[in-house]
DOLO-461177 format. One line per field, with one value per residue: residue number from 0; residue in three letters; x negated, y, z negated of N, C-alpha, C in turn. Coordinates in Angstrom, 1 decimal. Layout:
seq	c(NUM/...)
type	c(ALA/...)
n.px	c(X/...)
n.py	c(Y/...)
n.pz	c(Z/...)
ca.px	c(X/...)
ca.py	c(Y/...)
ca.pz	c(Z/...)
c.px	c(X/...)
c.py	c(Y/...)
c.pz	c(Z/...)
***
This chain:
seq	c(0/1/2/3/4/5/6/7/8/9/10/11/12/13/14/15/16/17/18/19/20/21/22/23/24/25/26/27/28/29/30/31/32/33/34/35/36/37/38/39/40/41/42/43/44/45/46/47/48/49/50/51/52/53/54/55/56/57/58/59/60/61/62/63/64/65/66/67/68/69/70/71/72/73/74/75/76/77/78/79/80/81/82/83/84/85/86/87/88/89/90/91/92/93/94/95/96/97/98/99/100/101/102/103/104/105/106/107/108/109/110/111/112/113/114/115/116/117/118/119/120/121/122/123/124/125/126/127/128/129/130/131/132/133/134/135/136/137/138/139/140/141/142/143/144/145/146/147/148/149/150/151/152/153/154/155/156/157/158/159/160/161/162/163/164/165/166/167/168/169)
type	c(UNK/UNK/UNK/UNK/UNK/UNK/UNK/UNK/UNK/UNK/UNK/UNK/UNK/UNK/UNK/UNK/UNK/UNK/UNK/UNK/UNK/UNK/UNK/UNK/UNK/UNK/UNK/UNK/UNK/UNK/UNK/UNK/UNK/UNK/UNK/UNK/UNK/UNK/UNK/UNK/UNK/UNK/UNK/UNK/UNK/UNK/UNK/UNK/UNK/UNK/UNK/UNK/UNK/UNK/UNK/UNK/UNK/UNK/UNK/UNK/UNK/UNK/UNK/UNK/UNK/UNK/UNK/UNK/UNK/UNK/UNK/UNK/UNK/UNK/UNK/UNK/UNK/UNK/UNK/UNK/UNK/UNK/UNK/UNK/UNK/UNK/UNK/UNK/UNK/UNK/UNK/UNK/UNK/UNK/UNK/UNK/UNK/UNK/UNK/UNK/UNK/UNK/UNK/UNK/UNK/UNK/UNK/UNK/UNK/UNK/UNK/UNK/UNK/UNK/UNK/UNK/UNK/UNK/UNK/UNK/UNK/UNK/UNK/UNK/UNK/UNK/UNK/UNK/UNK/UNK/UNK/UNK/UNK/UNK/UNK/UNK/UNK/UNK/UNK/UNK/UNK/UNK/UNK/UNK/UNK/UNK/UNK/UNK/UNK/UNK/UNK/UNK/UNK/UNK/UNK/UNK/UNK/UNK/UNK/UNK/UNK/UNK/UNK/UNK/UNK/UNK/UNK/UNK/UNK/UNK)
n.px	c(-0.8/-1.7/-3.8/-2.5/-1.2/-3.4/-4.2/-2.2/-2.6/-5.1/-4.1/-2.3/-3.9/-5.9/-3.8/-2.7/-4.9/-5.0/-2.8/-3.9/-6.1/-4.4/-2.8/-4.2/-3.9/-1.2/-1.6/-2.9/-1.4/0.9/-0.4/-1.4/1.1/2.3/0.9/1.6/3.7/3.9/5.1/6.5/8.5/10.7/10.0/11.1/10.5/9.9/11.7/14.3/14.2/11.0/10.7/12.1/10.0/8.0/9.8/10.4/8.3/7.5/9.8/9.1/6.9/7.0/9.2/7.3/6.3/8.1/8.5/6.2/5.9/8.4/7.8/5.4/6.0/6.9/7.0/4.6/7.3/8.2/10.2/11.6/10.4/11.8/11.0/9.7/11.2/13.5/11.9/11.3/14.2/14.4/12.5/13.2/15.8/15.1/13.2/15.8/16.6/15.3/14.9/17.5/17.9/15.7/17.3/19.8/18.5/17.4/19.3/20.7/19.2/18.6/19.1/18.6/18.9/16.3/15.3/15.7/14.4/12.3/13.6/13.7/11.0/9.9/11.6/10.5/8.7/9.3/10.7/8.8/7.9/7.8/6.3/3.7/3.5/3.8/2.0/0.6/0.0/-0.4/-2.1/-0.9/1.5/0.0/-1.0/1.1/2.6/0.6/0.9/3.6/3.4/1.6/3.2/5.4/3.7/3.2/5.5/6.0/4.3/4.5/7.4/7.0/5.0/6.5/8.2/6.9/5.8/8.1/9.0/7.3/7.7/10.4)
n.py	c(-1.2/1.3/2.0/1.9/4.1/5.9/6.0/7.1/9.6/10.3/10.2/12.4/14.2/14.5/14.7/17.6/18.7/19.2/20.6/23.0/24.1/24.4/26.8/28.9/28.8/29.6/32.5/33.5/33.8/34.9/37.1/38.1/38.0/40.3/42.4/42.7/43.9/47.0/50.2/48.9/47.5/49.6/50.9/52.3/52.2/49.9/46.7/45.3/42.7/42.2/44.3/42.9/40.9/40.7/40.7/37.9/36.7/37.3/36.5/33.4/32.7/33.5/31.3/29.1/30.2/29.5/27.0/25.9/26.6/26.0/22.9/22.9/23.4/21.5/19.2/16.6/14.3/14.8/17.2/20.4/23.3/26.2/28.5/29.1/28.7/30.5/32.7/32.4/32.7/35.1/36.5/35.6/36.7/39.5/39.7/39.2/41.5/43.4/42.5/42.9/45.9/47.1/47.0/47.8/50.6/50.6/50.7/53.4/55.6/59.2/59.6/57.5/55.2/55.6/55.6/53.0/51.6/52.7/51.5/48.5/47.5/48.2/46.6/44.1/44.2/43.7/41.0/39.4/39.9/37.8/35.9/37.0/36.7/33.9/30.6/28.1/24.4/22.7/22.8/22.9/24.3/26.1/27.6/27.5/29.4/32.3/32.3/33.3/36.2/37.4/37.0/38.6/41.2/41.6/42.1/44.2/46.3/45.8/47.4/50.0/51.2/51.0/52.8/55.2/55.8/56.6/58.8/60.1/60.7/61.7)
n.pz	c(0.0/-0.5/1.3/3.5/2.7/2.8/4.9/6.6/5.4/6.7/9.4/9.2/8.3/10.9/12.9/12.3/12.2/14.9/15.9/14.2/15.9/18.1/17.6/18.2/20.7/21.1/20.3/21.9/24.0/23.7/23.0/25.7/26.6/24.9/26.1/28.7/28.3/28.8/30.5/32.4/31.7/32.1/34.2/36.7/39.7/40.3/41.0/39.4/39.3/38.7/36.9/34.9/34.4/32.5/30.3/30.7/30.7/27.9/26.6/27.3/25.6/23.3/22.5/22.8/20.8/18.6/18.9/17.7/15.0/14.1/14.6/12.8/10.2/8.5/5.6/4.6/3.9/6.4/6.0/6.6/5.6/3.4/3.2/5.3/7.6/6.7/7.3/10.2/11.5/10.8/11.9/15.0/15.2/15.1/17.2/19.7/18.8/19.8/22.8/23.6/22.8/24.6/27.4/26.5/26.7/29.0/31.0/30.1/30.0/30.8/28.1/26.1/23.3/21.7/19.4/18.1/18.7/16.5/14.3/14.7/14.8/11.9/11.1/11.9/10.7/8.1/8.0/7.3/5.2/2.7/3.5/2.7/0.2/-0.7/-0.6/0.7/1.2/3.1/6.3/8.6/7.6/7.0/9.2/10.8/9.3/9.6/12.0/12.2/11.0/12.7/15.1/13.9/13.8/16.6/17.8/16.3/16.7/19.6/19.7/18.3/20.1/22.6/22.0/21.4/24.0/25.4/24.0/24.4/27.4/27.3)
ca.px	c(0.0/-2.6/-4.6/-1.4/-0.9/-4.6/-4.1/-0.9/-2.8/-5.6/-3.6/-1.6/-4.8/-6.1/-2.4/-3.0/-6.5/-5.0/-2.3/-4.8/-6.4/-3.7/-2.2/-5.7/-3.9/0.1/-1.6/-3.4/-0.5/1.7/-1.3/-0.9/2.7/2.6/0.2/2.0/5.0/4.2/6.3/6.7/10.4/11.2/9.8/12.4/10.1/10.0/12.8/15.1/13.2/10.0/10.9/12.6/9.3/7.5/10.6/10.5/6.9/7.7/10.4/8.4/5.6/8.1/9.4/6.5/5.6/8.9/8.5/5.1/6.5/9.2/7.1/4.6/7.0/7.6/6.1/4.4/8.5/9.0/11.3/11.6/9.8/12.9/10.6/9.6/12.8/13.9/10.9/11.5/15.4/14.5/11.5/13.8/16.5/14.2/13.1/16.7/17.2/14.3/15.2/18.6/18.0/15.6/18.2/20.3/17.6/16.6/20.4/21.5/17.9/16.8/20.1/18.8/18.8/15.3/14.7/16.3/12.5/11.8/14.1/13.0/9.3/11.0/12.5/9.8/7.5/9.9/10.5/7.9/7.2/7.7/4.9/2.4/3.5/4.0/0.7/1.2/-1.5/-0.8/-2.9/0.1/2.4/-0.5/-0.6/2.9/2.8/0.0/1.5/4.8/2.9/1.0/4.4/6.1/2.7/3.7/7.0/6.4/3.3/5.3/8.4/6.2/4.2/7.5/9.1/5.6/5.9/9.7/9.4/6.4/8.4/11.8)
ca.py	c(0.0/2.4/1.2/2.5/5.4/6.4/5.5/8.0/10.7/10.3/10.4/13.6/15.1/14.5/15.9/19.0/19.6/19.1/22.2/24.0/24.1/24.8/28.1/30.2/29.6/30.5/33.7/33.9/33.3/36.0/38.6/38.2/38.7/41.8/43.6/43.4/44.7/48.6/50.3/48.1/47.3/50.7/51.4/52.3/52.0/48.3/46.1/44.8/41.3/42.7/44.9/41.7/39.9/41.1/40.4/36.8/36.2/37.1/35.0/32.1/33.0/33.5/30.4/28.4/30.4/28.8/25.6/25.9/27.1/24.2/21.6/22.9/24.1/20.4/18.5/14.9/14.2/16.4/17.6/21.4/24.2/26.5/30.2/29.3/28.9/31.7/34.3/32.3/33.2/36.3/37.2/35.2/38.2/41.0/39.5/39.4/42.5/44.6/42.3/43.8/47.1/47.1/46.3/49.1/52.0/50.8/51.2/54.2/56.6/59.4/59.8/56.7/55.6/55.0/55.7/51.9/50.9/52.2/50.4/47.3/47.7/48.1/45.3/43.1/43.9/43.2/40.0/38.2/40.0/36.7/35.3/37.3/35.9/32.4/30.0/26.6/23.6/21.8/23.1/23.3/25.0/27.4/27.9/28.4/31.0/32.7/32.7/33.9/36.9/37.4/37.3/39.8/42.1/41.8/42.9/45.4/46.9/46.3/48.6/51.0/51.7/51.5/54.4/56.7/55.8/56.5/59.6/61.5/60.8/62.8)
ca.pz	c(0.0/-0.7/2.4/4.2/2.3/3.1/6.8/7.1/5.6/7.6/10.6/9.3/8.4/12.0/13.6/11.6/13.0/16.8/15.5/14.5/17.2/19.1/17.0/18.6/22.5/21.2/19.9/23.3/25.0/22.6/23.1/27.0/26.9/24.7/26.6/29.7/28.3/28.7/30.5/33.3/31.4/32.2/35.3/37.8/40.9/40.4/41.1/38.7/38.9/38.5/35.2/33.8/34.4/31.2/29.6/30.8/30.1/26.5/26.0/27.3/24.6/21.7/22.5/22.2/19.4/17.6/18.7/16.9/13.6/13.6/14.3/11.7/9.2/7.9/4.7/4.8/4.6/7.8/5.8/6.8/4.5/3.9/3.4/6.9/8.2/6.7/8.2/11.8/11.9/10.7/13.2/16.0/15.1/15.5/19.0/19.8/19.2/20.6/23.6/23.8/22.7/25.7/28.2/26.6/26.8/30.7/31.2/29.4/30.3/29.8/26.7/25.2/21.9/21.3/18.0/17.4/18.5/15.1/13.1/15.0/14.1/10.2/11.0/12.1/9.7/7.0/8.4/7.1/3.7/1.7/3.8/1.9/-1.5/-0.5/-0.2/1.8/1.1/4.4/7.0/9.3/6.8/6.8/10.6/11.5/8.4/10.4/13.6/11.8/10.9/14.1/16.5/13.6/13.8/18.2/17.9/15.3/18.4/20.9/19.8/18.5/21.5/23.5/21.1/21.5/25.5/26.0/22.9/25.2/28.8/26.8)
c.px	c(-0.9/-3.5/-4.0/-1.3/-2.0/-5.0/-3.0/-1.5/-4.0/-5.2/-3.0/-2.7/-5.5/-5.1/-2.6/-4.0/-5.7/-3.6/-2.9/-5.2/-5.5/-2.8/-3.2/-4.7/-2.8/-0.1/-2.4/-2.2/0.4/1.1/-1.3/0.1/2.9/2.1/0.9/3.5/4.8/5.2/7.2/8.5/11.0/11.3/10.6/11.8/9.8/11.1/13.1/14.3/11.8/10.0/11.3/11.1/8.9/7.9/10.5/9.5/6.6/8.3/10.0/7.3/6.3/8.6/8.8/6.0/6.7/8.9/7.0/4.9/7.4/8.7/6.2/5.0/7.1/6.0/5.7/5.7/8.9/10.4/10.8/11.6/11.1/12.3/10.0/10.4/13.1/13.1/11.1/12.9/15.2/13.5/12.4/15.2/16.0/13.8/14.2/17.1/16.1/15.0/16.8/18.8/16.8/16.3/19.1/19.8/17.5/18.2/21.3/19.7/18.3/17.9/19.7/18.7/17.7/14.8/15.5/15.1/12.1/12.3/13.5/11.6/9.7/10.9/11.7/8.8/8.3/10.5/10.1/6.7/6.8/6.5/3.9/2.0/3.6/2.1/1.4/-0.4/-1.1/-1.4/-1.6/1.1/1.6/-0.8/0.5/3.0/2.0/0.7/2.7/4.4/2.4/2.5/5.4/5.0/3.2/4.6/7.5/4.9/4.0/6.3/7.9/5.8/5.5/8.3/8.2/6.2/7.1/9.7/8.7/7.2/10.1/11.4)
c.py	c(1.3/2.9/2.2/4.2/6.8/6.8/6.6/9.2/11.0/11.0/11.6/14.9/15.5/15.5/17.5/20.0/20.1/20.8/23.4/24.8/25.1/26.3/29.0/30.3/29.7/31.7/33.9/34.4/34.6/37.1/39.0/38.9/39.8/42.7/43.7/43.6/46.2/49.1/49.8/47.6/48.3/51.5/51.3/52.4/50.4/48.0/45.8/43.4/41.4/43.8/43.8/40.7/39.9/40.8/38.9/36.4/35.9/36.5/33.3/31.7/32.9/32.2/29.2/28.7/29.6/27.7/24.7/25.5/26.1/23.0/21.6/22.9/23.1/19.9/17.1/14.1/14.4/17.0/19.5/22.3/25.9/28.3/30.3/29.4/29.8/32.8/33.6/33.0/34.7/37.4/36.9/36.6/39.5/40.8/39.8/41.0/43.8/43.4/43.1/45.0/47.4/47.3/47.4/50.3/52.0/51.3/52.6/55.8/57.5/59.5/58.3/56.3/55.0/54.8/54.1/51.2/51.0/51.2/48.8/46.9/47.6/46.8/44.1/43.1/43.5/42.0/38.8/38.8/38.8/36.1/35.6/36.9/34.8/31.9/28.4/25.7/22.9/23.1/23.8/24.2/26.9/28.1/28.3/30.2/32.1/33.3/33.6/35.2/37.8/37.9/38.6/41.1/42.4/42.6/44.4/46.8/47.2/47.7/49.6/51.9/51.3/52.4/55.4/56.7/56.4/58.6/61.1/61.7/62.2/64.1)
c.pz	c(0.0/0.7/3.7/3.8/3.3/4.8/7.3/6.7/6.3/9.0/10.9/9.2/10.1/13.0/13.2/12.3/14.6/16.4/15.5/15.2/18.2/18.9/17.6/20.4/22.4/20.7/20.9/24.7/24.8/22.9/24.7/27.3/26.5/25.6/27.7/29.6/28.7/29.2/31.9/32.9/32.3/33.6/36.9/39.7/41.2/40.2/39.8/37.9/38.4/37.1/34.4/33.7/33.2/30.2/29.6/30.2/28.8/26.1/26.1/26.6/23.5/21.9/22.7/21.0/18.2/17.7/17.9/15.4/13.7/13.7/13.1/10.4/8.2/6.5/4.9/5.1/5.4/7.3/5.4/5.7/4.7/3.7/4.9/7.7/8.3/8.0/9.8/11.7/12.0/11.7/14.6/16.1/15.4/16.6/19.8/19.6/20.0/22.0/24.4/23.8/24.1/27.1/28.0/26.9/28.4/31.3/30.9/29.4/31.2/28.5/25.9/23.9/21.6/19.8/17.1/17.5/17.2/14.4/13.5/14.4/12.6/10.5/10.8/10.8/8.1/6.9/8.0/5.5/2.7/2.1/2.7/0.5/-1.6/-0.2/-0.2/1.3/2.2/5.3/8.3/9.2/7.3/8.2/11.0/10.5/9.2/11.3/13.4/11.8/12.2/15.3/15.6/13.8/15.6/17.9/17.4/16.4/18.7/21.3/19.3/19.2/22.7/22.8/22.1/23.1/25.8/24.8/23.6/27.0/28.1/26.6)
***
């Protein structure tokens, strides 16, 4: 039994490493996508398809970044760590809504309501307060927490530096 035991953490210690690992290219991947957000959203000399691209790119980066964080999120049980949960719903909300509030500003310019960019930035960075007081001993735990951080630090950029951009064009 032990033998076994020893053999299962082995194996989860090994999984962990291969995570690891792998959390440096969804924050490669995340750092890509933000940067070419600027204001390529906005930009009304580019098509429709070609402004949504930026947008797409990001959603295909946030959504490996969640499937990141739920796979890691779990305990030797895989039974799902519930302050991570929480800060994903709650970062997956603040993506949702800069994604939308987006979509309203490109449609409703130059009267738009930008100043919702700040609250979002708020938003994100408050997101993932509990992070900072929580400490994880799996390796995984402590990766998704990272990354949790990392994609609220993006979002809380992003809408930032699309306020200032949209705040000096008005």
């Amino acid at each position: 039994m032990k033998k076994q035991l020893l053999s299962l953490g082995a194996i989860v210690v090994i999984a962990s490493g291969l995570y690891a690992a792998s959390v440096n290219d969804v924050v490669k991947t995340l750092s890509g996508a933000a940067s070419t957000f600027g204001m390529q959203v906005f930009n009304k000399n580019l098509s429709t398809a070609q402004q949504n691209a930026s947008l797409i790119v990001w959603d295909k980066a946030f959504a490996q970044a969640k499937t990141f964080v739920l796979e890691n999120s779990k305990d030797l049980l895989r039974k799902q760590d519930p302050v991570l949960l929480d800060a994903m719903a709650k970062v997956e909300k603040v993506n949702m809504d800069l994604s939308n509030t987006i979509k309203e500003i490109r449609g409703t310019l130059p009267n738009a309501p930008i100043s919702r960019l700040l609250g979002i930035s708020a938003g994100a960075k408050k997101s993932v307060e509990k992070l900072y007081t929580t400490s994880f001993t799996l390796s995984g735990k402590k990766d998704a927490s990272a990354l949790l951080k990392s994609v609220a630090r993006f979002l809380e950029d992003i809408s930032k530096q699309l306020y200032d951009v949209l705040a000096m064009k008005g």
